[in-house]
C-alpha positions as CSV (number, residue, x, y, z in Angstrom):
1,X,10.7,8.6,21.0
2,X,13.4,6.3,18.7
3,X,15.5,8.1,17.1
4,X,14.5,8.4,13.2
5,X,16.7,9.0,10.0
6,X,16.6,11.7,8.0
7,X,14.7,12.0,5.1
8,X,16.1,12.8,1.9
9,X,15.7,14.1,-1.2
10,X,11.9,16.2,-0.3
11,X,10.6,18.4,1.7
12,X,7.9,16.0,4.1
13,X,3.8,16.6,4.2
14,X,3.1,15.9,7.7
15,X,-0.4,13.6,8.5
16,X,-3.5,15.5,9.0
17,X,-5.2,14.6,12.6
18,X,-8.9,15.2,12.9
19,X,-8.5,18.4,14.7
20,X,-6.8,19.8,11.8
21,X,-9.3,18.3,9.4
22,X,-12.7,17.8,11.4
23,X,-14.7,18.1,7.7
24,X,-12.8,14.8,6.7
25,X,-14.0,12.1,9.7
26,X,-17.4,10.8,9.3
27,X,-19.2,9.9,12.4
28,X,-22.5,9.3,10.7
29,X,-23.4,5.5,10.9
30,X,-24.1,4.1,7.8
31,X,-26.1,0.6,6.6
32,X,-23.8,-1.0,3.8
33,X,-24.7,-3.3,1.4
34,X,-20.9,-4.7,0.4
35,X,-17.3,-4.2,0.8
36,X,-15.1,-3.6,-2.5
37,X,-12.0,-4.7,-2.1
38,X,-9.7,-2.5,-4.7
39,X,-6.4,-3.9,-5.9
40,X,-4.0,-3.2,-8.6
41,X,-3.7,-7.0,-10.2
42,X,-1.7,-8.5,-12.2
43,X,-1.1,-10.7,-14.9
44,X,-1.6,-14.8,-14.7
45,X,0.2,-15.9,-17.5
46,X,2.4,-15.0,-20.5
47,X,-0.8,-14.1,-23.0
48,X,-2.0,-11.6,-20.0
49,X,1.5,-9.5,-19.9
50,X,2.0,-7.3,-22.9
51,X,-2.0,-6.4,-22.3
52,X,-1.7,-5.9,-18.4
53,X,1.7,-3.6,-19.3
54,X,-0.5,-1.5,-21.6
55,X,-2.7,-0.8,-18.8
56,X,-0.6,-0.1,-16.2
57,X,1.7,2.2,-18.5
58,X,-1.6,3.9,-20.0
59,X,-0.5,7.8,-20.6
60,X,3.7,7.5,-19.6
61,X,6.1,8.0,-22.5
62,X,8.3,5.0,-22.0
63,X,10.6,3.9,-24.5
64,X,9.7,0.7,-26.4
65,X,12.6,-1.2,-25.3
66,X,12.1,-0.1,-21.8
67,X,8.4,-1.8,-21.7
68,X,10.2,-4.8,-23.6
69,X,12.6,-5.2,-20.7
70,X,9.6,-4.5,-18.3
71,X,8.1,-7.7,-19.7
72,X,11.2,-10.0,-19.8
73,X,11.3,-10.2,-16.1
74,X,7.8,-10.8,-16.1
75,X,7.9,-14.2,-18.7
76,X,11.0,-15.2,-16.3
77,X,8.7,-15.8,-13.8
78,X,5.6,-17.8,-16.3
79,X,3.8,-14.3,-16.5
80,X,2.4,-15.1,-13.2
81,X,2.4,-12.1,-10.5
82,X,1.5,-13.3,-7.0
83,X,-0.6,-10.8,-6.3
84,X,-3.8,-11.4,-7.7
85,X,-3.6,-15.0,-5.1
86,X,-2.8,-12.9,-2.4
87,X,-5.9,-10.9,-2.9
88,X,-7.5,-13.9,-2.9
89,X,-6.4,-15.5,0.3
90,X,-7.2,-11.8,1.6
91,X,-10.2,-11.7,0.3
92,X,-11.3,-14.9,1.8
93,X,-9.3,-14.7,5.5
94,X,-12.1,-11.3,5.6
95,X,-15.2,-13.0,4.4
96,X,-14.5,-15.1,7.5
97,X,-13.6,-12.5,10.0
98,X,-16.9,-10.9,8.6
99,X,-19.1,-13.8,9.1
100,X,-16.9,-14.7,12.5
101,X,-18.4,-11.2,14.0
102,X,-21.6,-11.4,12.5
103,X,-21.2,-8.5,10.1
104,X,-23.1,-9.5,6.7
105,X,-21.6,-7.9,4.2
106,X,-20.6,-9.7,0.5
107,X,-17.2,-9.0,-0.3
108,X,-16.5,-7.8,-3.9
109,X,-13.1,-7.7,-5.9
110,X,-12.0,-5.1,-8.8
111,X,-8.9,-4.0,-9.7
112,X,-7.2,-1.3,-11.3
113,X,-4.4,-3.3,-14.7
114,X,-6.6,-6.4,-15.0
115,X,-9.3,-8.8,-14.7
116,X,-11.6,-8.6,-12.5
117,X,-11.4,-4.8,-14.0
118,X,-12.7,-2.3,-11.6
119,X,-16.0,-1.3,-13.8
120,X,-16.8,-5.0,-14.5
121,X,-17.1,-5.0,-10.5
122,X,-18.8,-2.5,-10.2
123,X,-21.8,-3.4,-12.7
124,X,-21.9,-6.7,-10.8
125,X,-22.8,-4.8,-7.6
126,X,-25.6,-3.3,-9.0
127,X,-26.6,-5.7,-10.9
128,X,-26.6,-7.7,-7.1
129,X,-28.3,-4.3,-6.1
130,X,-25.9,-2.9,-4.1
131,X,-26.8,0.8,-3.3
132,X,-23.4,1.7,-1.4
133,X,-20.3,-0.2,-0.5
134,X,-17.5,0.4,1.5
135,X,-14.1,0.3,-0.3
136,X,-10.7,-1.3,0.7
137,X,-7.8,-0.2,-1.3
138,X,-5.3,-2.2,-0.8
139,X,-2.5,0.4,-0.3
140,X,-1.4,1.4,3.4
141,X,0.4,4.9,2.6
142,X,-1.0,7.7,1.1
143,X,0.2,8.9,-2.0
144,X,-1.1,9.8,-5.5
145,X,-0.5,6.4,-6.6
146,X,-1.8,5.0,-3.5
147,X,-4.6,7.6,-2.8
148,X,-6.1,9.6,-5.3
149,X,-5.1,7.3,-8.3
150,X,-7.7,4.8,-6.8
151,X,-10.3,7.2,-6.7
152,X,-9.9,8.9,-9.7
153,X,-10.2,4.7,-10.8
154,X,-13.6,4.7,-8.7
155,X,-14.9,7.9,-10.3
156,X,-14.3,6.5,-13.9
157,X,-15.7,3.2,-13.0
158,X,-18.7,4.5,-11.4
159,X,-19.1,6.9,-13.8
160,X,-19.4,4.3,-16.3
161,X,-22.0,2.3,-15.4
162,X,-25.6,3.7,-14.7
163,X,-27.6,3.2,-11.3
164,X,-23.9,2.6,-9.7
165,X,-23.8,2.3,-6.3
166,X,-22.1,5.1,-4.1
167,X,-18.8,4.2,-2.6
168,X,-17.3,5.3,0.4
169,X,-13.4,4.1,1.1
170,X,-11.8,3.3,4.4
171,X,-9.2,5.3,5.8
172,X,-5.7,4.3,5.8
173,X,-4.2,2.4,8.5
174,X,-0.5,2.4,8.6
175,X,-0.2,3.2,12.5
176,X,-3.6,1.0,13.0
177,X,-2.6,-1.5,15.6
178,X,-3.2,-3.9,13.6
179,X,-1.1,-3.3,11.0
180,X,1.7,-2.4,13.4
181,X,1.2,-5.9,15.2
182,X,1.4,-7.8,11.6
183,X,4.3,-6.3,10.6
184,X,5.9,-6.4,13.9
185,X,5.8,-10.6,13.7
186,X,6.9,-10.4,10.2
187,X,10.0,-8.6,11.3
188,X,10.5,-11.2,14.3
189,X,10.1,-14.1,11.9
190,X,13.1,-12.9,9.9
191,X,15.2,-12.4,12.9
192,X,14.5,-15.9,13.6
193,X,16.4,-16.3,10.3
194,X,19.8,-14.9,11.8
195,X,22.3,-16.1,14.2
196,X,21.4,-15.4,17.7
197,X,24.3,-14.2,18.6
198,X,24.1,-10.9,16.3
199,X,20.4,-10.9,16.4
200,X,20.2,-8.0,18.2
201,X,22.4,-5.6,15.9
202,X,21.5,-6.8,12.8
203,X,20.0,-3.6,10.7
204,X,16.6,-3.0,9.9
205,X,15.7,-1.4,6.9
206,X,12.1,-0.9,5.7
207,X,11.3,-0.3,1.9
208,X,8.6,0.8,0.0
209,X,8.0,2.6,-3.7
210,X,10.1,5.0,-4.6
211,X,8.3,8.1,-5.9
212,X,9.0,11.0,-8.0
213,X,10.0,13.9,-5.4
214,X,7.3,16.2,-7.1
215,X,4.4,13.7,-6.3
216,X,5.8,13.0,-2.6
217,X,5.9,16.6,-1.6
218,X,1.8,16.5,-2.0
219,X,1.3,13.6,-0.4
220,X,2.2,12.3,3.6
221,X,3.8,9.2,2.6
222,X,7.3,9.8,3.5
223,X,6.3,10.7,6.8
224,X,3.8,8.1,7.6
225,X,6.2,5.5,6.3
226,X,8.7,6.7,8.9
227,X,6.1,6.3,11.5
228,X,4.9,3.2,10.8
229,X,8.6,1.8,10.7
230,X,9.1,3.3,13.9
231,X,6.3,2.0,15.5
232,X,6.9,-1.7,14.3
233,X,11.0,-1.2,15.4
234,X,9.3,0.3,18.8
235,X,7.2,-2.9,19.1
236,X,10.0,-5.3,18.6
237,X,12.0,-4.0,20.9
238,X,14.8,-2.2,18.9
239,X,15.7,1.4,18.7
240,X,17.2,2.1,15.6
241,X,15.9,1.6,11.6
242,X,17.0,2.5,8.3
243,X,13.9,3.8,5.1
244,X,14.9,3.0,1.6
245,X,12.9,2.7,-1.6
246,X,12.6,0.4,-4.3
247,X,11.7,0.2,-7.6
248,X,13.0,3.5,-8.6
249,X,12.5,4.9,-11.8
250,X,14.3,7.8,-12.1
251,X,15.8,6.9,-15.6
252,X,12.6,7.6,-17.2
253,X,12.2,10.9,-15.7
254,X,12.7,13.6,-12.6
255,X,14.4,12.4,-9.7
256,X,12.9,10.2,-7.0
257,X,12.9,9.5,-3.7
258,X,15.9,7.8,-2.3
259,X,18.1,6.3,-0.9
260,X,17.9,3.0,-3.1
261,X,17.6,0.0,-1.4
262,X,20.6,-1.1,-3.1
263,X,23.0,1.5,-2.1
264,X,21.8,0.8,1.6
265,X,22.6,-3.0,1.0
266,X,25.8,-2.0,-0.1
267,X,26.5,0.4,2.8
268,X,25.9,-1.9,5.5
269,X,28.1,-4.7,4.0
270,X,31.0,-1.5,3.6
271,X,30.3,-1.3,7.3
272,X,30.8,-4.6,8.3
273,X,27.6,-6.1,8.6
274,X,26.9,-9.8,7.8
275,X,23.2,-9.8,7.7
276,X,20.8,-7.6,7.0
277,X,16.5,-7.7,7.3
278,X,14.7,-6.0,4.4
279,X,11.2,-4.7,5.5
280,X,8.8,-4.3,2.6
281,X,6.5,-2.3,4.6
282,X,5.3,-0.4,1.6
283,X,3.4,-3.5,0.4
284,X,0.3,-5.4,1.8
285,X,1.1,-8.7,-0.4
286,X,3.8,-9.9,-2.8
287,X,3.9,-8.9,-6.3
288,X,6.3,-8.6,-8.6
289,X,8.0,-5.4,-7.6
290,X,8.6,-7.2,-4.5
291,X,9.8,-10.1,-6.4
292,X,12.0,-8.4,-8.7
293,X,13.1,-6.0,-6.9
294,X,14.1,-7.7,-4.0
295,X,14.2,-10.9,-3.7
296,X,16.0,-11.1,-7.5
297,X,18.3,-7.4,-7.7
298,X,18.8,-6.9,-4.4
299,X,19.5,-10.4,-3.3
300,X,22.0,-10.5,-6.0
301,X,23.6,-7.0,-4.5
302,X,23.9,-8.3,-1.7
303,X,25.6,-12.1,-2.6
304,X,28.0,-9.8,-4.5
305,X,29.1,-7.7,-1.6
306,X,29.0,-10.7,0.9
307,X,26.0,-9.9,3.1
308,X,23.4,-11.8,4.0
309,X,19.9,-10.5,3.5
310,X,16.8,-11.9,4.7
311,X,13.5,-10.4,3.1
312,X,10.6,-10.3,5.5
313,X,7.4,-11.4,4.7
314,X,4.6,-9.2,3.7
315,X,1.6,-8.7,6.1
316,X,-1.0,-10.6,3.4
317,X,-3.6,-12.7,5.2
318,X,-1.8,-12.3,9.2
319,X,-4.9,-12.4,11.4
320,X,-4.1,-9.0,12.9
321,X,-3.8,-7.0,9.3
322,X,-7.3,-9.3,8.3
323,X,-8.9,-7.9,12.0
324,X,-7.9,-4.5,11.1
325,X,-9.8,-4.3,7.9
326,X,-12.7,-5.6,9.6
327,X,-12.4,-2.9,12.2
328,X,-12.2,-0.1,10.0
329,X,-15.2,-1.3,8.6
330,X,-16.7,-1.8,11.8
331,X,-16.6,1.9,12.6
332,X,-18.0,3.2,9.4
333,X,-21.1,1.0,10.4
334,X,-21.5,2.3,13.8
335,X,-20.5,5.9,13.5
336,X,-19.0,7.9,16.1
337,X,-16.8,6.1,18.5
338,X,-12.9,6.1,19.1
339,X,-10.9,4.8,16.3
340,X,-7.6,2.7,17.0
341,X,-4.5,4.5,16.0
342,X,-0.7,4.7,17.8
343,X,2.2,7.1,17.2
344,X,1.5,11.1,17.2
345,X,-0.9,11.5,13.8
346,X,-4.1,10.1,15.1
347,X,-6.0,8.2,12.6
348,X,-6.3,9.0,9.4
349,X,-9.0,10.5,7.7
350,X,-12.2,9.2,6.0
351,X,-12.6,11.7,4.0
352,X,-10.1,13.3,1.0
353,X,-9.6,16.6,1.5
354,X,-9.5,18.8,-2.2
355,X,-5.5,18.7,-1.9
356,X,-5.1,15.3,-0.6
357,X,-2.5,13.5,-2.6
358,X,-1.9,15.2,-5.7
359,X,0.0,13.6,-8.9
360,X,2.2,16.7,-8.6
361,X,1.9,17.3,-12.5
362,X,0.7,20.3,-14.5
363,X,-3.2,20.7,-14.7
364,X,-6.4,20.3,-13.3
365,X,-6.6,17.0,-11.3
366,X,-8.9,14.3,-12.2
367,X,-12.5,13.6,-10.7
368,X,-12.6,11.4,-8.1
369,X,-14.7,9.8,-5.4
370,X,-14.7,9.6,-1.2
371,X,-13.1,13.2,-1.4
372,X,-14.7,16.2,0.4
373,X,-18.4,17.6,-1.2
374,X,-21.3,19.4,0.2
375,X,-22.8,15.9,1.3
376,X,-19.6,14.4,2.3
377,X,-20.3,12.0,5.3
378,X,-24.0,12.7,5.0
């Protein structure tokens, strides 16, 4: 075992295996009719931002000026967010695994902050008639905003449009092999980046989205991040990792998870360090946070403080990350069988348990689909 960090700031929801949760795996085979591919989108020019802000800040209390400043960055960069290509070139590198193993299955896109809007997919489907699809979310951790967010997004959808088709959703795969093997090469292609000399002591530090501590501590995402970045460190060869978190928003409310990614930048150039590799592991594609919050803030950090820091690539279209989906679609089509997972958890579940990844706010949660019910899995 490598030795891990501590975490901070929350107390950490281990992974459920299926022994602990045999209710949540379905080994029924089932005969879909399409994959959904869910996503979070973005805007595609400066018309789309002000609109796609709206939506993604639907129900927070954020000051104007705040969602003004929100939007600056945005028209620095034409209004464009990369992510809605990258979904794209997903999008089509699985249409082609699909095809390449002789799995028939059209692949549909909606997403959650813009066009093409979850709902408007969803009438598509049936007008196509699609009686059930299996879902890819494009999120590899669970967390409210990862998890349940989307399926309370897939209730509302579905629940929208009459003779909808049923949805089922893939389980996660942060320790798939797969994903480990993608991110893995990432991290080698960056180290590539630094003199080989040092190459072997240069830090490693993995990022993903901060969260606020109350939502974490319902939720395994601190704890399957760790895993996953020790599993990728394990598979390069290296012992020893740093977890930080970006795009913190604290200032708008109760505290989040940390450490920052920009106090860690700032740590390692105190110690001495020339270089440093950021791992946005939390991320299946670029978008803006990625963007902005790297490759913009903390680049400038670390220029200021004399350290080198070489952002990794994000998984996107590697062949191994495009294989996995088509494997964890593979095994909701045939049923029972073993199901590819490393590290200690097991694979994750099919199935949302009633607690799985609450908001961690006051109240009732919302409906949503591909969580347990009397007919779950049936």
């Amino acid at each position: 075992m490598l030795p891990i960090p501590p975490l901070r700031a929350t107390s950490v929801r281990q992974p459920s295996s299926p022994k602990q949760d045999p209710q949540c795996y379905d080994r029924a085979a089932h005969d879909y009719d399409a994959v959904l591919v869910v996503s979070f989108g973005g805007p595609e020019g400066l018309d789309d931002v002000m609109p796609f802000l709206d939506n993604v800040l639907r129900g927070l209390s954020l000051p104007p000026p705040a969602v003004k400043g929100i939007a600056r960055r945005y028209e620095a960069f034409g209004g464009v967010s990369p992510i809605n290509a990258h979904t794209r070139e997903l999008i089509a590198a699985v249409e082609q695994d699909l095809a390449a193993h002789a799995i028939n299955l059209p692949v549909y896109w909606g997403n959650r902050n813009w066009h093409p809007f979850l709902t408007d997919t969803i009438a598509e489907m049936r007008d196509a008639g699609v009686k059930r699809a299996i879902a890819y979310v494009t999120s590899t951790f669970s967390s409210y905003s990862g998890c349940r967010r989307y399926r309370e997004d897939l209730h509302a959808a579905t629940d929208g449009v009459e003779g909808a088709p049923r949805i089922d959703k893939l389980r996660y795969g942060y320790n798939h092999p797969g994903f480990i093997a993608a991110v893995a090469d990432r991290v080698r292609e960056a180290l590539e980046q630094t003199p080989s000399d040092r190459r072997a002591d240069v830090p490693l530090v993995f990022t993903a989205h901060s969260l606020p501590v109350a939502m974490a501590e319902h939720a395994p995402y601190q704890a399957q991040l760790m895993e996953a970045a020790r599993l990728v460190t394990e598979a390069i060869g290296r012992d020893a990792f740093e977890l930080a978190y970006q795009s913190n928003n604290a200032s708008y409310g109760n505290a989040w998870l940390e450490p920052r990614i920009e106090d860690v930048i700032v740590d390692k150039a105190r110690g001495g360090q020339s270089h440093v590799i950021v791992i946005p592991i939390g991320f299946v594609c670029d978008h803006m946070e990625v963007v902005l919050d790297l490759d913009v803030d903390a680049q400038k950090i670390a220029a200021e403080h004399g350290i080198t820091m070489i952002r990794a690539g994000t998984v996107g279209s590697h062949p191994a990350f495009v294989a996995m989906i088509r494997e964890l679609i593979e095994e909701r089509l045939r049923g029972m069988g073993e199901r590819a997972a490393l590290g200690a958890y097991g694979p994750s579940h099919d199935i949302c348990p009633a607690d799985c990844c609450l908001s961690g706010r006051p109240g009732n949660p919302k409906p949503s689909l591909c969580g347990i019910t009397p007919t779950a899995g049936a």
